[in-house]
N, C-alpha and C positions, 0 to 999 in steps of 0.2 A: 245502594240508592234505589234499585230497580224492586228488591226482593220483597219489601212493604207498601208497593204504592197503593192505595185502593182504587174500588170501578172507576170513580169518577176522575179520577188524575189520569188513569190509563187511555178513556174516552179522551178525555183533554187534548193526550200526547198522541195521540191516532190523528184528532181534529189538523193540531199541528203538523204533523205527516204530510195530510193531505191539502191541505195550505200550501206548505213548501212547494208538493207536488206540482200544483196548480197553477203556483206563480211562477214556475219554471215552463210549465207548456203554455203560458199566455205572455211570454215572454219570447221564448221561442219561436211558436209558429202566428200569434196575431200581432206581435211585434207592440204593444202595448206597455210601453216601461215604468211609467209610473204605477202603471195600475198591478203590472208586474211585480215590482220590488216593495209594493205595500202589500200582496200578497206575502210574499217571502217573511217579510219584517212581522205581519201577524203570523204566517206560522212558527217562526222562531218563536216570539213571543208565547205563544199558545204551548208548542213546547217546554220551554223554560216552567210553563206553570205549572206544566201535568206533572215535572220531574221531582220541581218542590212542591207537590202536594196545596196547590194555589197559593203560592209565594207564603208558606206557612212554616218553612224550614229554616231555623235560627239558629245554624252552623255558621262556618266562614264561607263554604260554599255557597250553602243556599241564601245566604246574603247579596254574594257576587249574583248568583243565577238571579235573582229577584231584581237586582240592577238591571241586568243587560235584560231579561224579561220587560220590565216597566218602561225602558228608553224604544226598544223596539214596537212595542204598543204604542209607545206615545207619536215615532217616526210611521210607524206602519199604516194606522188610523184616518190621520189627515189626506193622506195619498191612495189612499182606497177612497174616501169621500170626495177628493179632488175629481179622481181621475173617473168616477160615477158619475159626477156634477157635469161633467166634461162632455164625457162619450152617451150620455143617456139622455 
């Protein structure tokens, strides 16, 4: 899965990296939890897209990844907008 991804998916899966990253230290040390876990839920998200190649992979898997991809997008979104509406 790894050995043909191009630039743009690898960027993708970097963006997602650092997402993750993110929402774990704004979780951690500013104790901010929604804004936290909708972090998390777009880096997964963001993830999932760089590995299928922006949910463009029509195997079994990159079906399943395109699910759990698009649910965490759709979970992730509203609570990063929430929790900006909120705190800003």
């Amino acid at each position: 899965m790894f050995y043909n991804l191009p630039f743009n998916s690898i960027l993708v899966l970097v963006i997602g990296a650092l997402l993750l990253a993110a929402g774990g230290y704004v979780g951690i040390t500013w104790r901010m939890y929604y804004f936290a876990v909708g972090l998390i839920l777009l880096g997964l998200g963001s993830a999932l897209c760089g590995l299928t190649n922006g949910f463009s992979n029509h195997s079994p898997n990159g079906r399943l990844l395109r699910k759990i991809g698009s649910l965490a997008f759709l979970i992730g979104l509203p609570l990063v907008f929430y929790s900006l509406y909120r705190f800003i």
